[in-house]
C-alpha positions, 0 to 999 in steps of 0.5 A: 419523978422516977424514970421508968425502964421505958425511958432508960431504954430510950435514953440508952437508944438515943445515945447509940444513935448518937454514938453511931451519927458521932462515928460516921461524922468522923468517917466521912471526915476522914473520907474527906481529908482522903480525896482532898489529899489524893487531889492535891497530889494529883495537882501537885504532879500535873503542876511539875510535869506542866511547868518543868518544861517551861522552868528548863527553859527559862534556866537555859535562858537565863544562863546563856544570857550571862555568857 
């Protein structure tokens, strides 16, 4: 059985739309990582500034308690 044009043109079309699904996987894999890493700076800052109060606190606390 010998493929004809007709079915190398699919073949070839086929594997663009592969290629083309392949690449904006990727993308949207990346899109991902982005946000997820944007929110785990933003957390990371909102932690800080919520526990730093709490951590001089506790510190001063500490340290007056030893003298």
């Amino acid at each position: 059985m010998s493929a004809t044009a007709h079915d190398v043109a699919d073949n070839a079309q086929t594997a663009a739309s592969r290629a083309n699904q392949a690449d904006l996987s990727a993308k949207d894999g990346e899109a991902i990582v982005e946000k997820t890493t944007a929110s785990i700076a933003q957390l990371t800052e909102k932690w800080v500034a919520w526990s730093t109060p709490s951590m001089n606190w506790l510190l001063t606390a500490i340290i007056s308690s030893q003298y």
